[in-house]
N, CA, C and O atoms as CSV, one atom per row, in Angstrom:
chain,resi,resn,atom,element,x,y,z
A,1,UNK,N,N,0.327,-5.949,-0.187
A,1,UNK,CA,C,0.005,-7.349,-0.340
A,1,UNK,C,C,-0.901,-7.744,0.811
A,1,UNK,O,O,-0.892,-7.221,1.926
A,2,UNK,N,N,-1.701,-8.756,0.392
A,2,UNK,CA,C,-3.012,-9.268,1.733
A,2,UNK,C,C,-3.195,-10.330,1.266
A,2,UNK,O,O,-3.191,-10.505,0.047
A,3,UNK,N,N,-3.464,-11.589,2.416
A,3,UNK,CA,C,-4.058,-12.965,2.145
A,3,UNK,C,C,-4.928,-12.514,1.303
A,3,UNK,O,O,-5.392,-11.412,1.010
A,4,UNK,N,N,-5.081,-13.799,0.905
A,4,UNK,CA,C,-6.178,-13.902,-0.217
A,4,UNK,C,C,-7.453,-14.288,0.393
A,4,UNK,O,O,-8.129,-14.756,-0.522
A,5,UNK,N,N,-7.976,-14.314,1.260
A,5,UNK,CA,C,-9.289,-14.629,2.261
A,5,UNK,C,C,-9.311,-13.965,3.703
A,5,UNK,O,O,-9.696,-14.482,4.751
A,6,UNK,N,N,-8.829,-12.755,3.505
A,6,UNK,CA,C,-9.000,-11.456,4.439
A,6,UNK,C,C,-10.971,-11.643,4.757
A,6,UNK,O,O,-11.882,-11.896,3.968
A,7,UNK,N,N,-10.970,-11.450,5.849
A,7,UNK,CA,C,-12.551,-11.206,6.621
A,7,UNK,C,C,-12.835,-9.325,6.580
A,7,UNK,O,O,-12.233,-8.317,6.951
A,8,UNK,N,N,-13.778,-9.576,6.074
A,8,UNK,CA,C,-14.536,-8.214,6.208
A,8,UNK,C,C,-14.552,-7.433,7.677
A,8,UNK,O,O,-14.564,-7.932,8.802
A,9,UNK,N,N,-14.548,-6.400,7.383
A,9,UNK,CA,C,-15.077,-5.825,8.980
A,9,UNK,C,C,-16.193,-5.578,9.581
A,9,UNK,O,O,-16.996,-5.207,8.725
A,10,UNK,N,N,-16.776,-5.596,10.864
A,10,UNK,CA,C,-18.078,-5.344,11.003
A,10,UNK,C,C,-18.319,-3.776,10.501
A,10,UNK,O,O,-19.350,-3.467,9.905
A,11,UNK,N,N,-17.348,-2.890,10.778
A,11,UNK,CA,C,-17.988,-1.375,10.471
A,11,UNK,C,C,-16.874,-1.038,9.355
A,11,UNK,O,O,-15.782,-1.607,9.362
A,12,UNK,N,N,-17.276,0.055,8.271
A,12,UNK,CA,C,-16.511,0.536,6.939
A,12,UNK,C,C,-15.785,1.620,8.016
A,12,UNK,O,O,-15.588,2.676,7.416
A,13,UNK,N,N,-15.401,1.676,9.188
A,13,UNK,CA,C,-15.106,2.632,10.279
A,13,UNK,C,C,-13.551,2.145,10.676
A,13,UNK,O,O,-13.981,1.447,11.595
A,14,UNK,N,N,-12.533,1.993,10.729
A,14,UNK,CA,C,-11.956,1.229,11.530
A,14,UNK,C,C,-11.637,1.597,13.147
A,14,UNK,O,O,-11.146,0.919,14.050
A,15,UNK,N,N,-12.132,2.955,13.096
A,15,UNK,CA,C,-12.231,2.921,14.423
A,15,UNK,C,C,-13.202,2.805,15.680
A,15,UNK,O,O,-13.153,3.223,16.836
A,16,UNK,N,N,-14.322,1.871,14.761
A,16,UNK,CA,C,-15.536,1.396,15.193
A,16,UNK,C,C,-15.456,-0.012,14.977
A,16,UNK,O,O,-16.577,-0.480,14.777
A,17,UNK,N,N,-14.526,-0.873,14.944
A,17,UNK,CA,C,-14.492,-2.122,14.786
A,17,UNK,C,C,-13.747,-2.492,16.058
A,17,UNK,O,O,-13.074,-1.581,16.541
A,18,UNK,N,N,-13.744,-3.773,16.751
A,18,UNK,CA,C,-12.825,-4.297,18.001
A,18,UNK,C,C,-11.491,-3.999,17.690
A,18,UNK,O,O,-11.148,-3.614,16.573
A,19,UNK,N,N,-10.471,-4.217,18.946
A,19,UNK,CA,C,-9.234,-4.400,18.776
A,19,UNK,C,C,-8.947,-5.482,18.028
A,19,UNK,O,O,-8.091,-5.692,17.170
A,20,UNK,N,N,-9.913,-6.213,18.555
A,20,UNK,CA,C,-9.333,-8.195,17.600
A,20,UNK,C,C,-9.437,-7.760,16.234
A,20,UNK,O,O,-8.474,-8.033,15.517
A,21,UNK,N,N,-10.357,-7.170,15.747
A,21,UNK,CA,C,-10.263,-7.552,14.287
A,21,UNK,C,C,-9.342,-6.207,13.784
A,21,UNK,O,O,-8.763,-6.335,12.705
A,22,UNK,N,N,-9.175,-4.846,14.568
A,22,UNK,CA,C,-8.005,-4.134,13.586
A,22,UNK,C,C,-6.562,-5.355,13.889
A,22,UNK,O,O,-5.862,-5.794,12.977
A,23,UNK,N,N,-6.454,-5.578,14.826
A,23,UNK,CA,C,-5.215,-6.786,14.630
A,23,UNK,C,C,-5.164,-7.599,13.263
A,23,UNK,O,O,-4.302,-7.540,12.385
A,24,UNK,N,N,-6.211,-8.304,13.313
A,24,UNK,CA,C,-6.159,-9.255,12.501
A,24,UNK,C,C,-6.022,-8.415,10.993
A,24,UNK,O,O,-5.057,-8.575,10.245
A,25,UNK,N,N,-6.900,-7.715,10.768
A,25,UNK,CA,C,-6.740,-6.674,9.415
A,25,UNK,C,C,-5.182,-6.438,9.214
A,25,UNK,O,O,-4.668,-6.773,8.146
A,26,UNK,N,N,-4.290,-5.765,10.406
A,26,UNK,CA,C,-3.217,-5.209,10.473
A,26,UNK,C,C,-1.966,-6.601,9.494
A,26,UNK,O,O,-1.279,-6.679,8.475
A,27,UNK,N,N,-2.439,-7.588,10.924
A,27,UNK,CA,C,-1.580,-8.936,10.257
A,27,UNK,C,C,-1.511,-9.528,9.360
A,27,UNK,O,O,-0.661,-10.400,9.181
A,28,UNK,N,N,-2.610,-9.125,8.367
A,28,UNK,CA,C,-3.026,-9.832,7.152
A,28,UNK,C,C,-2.324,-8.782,5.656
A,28,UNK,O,O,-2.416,-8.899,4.434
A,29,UNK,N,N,-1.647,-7.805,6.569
A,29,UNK,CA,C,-1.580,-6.887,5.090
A,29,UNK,C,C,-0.178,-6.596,5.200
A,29,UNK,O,O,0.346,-6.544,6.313
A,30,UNK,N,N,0.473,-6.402,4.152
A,30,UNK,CA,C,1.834,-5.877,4.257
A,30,UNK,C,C,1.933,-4.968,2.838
A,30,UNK,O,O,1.681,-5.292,1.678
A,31,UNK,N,N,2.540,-3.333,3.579
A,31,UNK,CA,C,2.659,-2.534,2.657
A,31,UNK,C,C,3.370,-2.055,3.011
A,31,UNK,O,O,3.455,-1.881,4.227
A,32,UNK,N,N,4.441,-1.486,1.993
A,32,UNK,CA,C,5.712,-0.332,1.723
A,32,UNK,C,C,6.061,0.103,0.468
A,32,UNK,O,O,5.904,-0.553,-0.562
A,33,UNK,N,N,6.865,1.977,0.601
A,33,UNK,CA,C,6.384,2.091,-0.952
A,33,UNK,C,C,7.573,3.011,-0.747
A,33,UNK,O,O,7.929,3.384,0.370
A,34,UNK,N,N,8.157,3.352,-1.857
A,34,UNK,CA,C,9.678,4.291,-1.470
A,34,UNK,C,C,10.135,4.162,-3.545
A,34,UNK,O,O,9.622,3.577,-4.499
A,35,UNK,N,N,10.997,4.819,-3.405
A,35,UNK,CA,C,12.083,4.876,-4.372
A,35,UNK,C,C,12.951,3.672,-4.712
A,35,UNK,O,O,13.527,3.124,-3.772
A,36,UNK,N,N,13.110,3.203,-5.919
A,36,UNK,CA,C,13.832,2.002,-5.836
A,36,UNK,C,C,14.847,2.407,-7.054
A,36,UNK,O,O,14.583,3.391,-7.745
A,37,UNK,N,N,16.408,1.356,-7.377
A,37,UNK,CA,C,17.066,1.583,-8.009
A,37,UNK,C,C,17.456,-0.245,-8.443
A,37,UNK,O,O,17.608,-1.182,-7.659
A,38,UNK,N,N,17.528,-0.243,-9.939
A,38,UNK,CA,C,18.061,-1.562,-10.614
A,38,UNK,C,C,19.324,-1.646,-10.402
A,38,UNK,O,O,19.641,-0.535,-9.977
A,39,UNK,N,N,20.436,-2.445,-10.452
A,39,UNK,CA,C,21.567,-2.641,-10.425
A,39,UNK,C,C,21.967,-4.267,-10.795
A,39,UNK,O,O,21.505,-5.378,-10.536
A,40,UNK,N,N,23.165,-3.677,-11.597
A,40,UNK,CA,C,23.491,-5.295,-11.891
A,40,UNK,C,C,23.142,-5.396,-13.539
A,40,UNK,O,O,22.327,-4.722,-14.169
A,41,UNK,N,N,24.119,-6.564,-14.070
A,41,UNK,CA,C,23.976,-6.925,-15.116
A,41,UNK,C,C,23.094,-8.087,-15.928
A,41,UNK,O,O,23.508,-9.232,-15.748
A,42,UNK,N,N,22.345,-7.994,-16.489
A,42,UNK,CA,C,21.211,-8.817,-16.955
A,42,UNK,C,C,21.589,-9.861,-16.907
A,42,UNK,O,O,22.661,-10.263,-17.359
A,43,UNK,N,N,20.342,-10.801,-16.056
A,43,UNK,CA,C,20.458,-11.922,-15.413
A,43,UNK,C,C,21.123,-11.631,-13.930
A,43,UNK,O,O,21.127,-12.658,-13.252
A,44,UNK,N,N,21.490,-10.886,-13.494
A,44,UNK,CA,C,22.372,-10.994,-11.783
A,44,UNK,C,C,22.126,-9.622,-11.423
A,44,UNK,O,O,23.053,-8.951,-10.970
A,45,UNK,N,N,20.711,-9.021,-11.611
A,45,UNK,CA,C,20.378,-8.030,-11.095
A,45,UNK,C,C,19.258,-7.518,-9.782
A,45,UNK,O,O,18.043,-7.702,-9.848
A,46,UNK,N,N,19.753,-7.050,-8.961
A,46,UNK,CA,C,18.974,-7.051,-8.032
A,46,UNK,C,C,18.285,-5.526,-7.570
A,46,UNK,O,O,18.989,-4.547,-7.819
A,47,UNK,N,N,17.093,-5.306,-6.983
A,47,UNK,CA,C,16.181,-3.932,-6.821
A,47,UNK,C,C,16.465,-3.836,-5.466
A,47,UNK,O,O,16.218,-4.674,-4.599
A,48,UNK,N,N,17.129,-2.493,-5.316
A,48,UNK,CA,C,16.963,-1.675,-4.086
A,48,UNK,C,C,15.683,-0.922,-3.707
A,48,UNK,O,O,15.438,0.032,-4.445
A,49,UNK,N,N,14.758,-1.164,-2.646
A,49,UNK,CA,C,13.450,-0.502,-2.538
A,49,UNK,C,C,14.488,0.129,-0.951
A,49,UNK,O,O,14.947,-0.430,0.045
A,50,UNK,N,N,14.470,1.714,-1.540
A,50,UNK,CA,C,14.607,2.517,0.185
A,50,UNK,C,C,12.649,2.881,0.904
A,50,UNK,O,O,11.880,3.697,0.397
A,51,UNK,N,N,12.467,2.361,1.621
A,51,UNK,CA,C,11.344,2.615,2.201
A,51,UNK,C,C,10.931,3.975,2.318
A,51,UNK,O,O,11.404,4.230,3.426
A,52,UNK,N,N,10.410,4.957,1.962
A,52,UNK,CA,C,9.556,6.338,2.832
A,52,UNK,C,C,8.439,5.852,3.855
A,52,UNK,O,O,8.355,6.314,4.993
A,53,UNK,N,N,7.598,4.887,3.349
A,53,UNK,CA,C,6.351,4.661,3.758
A,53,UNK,C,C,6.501,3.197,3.667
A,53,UNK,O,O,7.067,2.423,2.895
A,54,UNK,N,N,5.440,3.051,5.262
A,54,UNK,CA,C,5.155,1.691,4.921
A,54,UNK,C,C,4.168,1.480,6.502
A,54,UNK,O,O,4.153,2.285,7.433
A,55,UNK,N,N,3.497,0.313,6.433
A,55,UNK,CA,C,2.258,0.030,7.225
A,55,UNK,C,C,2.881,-0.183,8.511
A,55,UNK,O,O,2.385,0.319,9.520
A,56,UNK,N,N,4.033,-0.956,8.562
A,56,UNK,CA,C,4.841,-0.685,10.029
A,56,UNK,C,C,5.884,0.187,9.910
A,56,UNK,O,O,6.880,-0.074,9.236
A,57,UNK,N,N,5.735,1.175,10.497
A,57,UNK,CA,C,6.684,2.501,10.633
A,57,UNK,C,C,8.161,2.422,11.416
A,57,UNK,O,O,8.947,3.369,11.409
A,58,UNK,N,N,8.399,1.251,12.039
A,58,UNK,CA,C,9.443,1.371,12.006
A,58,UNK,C,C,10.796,0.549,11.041
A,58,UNK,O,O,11.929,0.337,11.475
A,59,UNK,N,N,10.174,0.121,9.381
A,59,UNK,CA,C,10.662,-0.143,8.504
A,59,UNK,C,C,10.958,1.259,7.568
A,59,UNK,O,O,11.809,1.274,6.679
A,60,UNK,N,N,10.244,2.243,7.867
A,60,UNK,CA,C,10.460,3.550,6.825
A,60,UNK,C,C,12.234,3.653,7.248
A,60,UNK,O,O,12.758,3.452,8.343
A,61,UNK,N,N,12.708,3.941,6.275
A,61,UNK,CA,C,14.410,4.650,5.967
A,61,UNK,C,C,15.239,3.008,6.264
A,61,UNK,O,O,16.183,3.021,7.054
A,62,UNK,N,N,14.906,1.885,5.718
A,62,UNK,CA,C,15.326,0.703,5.375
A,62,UNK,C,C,15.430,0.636,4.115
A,62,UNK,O,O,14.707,1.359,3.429
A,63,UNK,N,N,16.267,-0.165,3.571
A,63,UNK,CA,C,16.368,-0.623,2.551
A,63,UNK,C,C,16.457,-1.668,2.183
A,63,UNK,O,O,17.382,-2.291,2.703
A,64,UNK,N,N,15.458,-2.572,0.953
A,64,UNK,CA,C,15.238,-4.124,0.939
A,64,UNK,C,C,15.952,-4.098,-0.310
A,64,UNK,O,O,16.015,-3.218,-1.168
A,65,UNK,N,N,16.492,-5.274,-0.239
A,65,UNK,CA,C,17.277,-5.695,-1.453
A,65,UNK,C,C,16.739,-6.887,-2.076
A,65,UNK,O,O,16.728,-7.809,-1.260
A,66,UNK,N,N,16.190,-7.291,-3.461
A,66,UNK,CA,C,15.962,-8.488,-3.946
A,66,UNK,C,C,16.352,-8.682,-5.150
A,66,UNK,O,O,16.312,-7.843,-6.050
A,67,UNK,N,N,16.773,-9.862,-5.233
A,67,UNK,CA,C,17.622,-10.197,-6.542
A,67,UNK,C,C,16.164,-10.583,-7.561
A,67,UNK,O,O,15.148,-11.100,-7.097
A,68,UNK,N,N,16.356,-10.189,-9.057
A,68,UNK,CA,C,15.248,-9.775,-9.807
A,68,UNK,C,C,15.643,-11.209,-10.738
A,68,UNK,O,O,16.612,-11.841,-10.319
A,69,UNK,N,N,15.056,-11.652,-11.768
A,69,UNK,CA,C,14.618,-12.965,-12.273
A,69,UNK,C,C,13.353,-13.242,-13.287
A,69,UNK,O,O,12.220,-12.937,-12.915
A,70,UNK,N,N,13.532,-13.701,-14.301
A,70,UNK,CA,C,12.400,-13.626,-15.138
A,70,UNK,C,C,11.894,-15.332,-14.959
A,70,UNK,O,O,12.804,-16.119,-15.220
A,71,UNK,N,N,10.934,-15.793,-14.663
A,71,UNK,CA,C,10.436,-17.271,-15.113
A,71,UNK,C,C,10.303,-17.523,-16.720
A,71,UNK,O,O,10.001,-16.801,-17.670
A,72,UNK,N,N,10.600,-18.624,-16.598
A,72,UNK,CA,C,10.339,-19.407,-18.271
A,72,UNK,C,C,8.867,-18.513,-18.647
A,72,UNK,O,O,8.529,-18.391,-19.825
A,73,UNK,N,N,8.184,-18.014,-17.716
A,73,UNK,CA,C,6.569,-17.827,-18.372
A,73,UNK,C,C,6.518,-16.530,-18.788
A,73,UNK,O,O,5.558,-15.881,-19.204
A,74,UNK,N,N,7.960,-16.144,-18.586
A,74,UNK,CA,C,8.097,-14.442,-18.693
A,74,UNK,C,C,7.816,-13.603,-17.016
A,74,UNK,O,O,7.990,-12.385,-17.042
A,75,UNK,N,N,7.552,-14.004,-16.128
A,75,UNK,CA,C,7.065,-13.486,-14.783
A,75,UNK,C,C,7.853,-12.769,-14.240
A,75,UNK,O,O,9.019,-13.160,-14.289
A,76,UNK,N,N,7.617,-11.638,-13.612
A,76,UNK,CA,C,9.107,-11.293,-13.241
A,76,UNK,C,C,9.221,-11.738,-11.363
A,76,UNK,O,O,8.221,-11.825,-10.651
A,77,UNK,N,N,10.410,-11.927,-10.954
A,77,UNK,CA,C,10.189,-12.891,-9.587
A,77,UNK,C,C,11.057,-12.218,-9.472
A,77,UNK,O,O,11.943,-11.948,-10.283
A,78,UNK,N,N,10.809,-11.683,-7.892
A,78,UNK,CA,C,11.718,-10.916,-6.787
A,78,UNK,C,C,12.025,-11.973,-5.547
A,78,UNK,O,O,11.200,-12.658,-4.943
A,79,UNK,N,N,13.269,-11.910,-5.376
A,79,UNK,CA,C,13.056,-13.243,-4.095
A,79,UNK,C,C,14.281,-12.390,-3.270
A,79,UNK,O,O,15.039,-11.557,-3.767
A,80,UNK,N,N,14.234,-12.911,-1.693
A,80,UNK,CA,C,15.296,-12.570,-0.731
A,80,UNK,C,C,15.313,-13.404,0.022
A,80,UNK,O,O,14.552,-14.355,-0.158
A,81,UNK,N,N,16.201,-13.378,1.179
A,81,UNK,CA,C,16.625,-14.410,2.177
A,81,UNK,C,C,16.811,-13.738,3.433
A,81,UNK,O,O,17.375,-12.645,3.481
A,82,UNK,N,N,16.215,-14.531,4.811
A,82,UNK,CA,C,16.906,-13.218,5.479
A,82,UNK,C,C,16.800,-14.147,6.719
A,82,UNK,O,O,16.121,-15.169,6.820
A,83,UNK,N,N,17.490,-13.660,7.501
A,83,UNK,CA,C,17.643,-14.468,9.303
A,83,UNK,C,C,17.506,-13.671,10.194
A,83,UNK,O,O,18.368,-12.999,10.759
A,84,UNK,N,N,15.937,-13.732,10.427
A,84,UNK,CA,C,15.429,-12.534,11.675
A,84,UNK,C,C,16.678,-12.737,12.733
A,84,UNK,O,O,17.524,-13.631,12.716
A,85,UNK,N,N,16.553,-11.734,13.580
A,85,UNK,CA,C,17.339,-11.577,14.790
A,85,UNK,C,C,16.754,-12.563,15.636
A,85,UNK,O,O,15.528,-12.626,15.737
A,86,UNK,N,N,17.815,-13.654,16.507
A,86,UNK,CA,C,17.300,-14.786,17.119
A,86,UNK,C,C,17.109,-15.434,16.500
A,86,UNK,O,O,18.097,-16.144,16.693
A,87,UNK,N,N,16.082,-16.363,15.062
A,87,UNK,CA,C,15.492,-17.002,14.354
A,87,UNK,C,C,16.603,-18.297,14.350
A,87,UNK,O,O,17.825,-18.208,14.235
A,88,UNK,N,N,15.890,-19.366,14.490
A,88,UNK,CA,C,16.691,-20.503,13.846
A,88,UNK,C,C,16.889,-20.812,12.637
A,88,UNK,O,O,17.698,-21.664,12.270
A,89,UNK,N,N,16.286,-20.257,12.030
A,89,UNK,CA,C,15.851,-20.864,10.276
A,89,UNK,C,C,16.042,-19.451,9.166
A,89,UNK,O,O,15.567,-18.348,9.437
A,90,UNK,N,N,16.434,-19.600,8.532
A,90,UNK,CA,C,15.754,-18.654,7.699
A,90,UNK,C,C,15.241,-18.300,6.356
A,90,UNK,O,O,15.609,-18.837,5.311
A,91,UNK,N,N,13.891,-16.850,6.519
A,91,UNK,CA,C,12.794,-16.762,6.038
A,91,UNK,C,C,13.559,-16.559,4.498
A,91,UNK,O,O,14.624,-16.016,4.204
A,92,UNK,N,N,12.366,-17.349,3.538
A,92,UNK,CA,C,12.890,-16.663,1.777
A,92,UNK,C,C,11.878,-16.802,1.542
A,92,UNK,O,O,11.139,-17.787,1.559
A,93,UNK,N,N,11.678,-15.218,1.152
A,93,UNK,CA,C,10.377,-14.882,0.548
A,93,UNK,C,C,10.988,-14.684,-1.191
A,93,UNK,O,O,12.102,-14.459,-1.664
A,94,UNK,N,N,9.686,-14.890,-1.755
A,94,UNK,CA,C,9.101,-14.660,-3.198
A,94,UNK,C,C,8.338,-14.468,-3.496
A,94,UNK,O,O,7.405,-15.246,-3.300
A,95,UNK,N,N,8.154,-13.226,-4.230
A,95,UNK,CA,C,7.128,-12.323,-4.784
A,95,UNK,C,C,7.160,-12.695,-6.424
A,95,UNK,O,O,8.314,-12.723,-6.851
A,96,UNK,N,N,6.255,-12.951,-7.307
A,96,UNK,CA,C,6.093,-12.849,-8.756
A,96,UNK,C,C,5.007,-12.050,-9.475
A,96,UNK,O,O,3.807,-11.975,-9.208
A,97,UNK,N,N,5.820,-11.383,-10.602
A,97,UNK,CA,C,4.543,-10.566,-10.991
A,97,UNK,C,C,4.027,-11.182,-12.227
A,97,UNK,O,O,4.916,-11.658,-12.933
A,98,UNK,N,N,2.767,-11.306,-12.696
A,98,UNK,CA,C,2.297,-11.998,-13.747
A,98,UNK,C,C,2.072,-10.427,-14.437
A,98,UNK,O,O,1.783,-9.371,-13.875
A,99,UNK,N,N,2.311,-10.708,-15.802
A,99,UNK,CA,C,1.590,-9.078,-16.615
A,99,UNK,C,C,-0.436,-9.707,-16.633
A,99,UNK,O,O,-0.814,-10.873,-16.749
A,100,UNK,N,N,-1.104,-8.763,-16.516
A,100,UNK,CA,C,-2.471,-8.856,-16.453
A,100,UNK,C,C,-2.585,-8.705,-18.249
A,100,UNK,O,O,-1.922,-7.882,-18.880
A,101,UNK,N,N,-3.473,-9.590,-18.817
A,101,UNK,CA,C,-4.045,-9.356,-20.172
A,101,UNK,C,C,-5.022,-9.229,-20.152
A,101,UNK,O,O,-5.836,-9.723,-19.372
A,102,UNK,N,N,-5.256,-8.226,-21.389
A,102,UNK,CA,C,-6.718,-8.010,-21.531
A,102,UNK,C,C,-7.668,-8.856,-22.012
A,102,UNK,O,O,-7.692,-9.575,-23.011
A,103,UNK,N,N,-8.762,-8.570,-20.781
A,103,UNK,CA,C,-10.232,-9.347,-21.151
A,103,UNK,C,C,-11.187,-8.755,-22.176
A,103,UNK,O,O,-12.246,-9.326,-22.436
């Protein structure tokens, strides 16, 4: 996943571009990719993703849990909740997938 108005880099190199902008590239993207398992009975089912890989390495051999959900539009919506260590508040993310139709 990446903002949606990510800045180009000066070089197709990344190790010919500044520190500032591999930062900024880095902060703008979030990726992880692993084995996952469904569980649960339709409607109260939630996806286990165990990490192998992922853009910050010290998330590999974690496991994310999100409870799964269809929208009225048919979408399928992954959502979680979570209270960083320290945090006053806490973060709930939601992810939705739209199916792509053909053009």
């Amino acid at each position: 996943m990446s903002r949606a108005a990510t800045a180009l880099l000066s070089s197709e190199n990344i190790h010919k571009v500044s520190e500032e902008e591999r930062t900024a590239a880095f902060i703008s993207y979030f990726q992880y990719s692993g084995p996952y398992e469904v569980r649960g009975a339709a409607g109260q089912q939630e996806v286990i993703h165990t990490l192998t890989h992922s853009l910050n390495p010290n998330l590999v051999g974690h496991r994310h849990v999100r409870a799964v959900s269809f929208t009225k539009n048919g979408e399928l919506m992954l959502t979680a909740a979570e209270a960083p260590s320290g945090a006053l508040v806490t973060r709930h993310h939601r992810m939705i997938w739209r199916r792509r139709t053909q053009e």
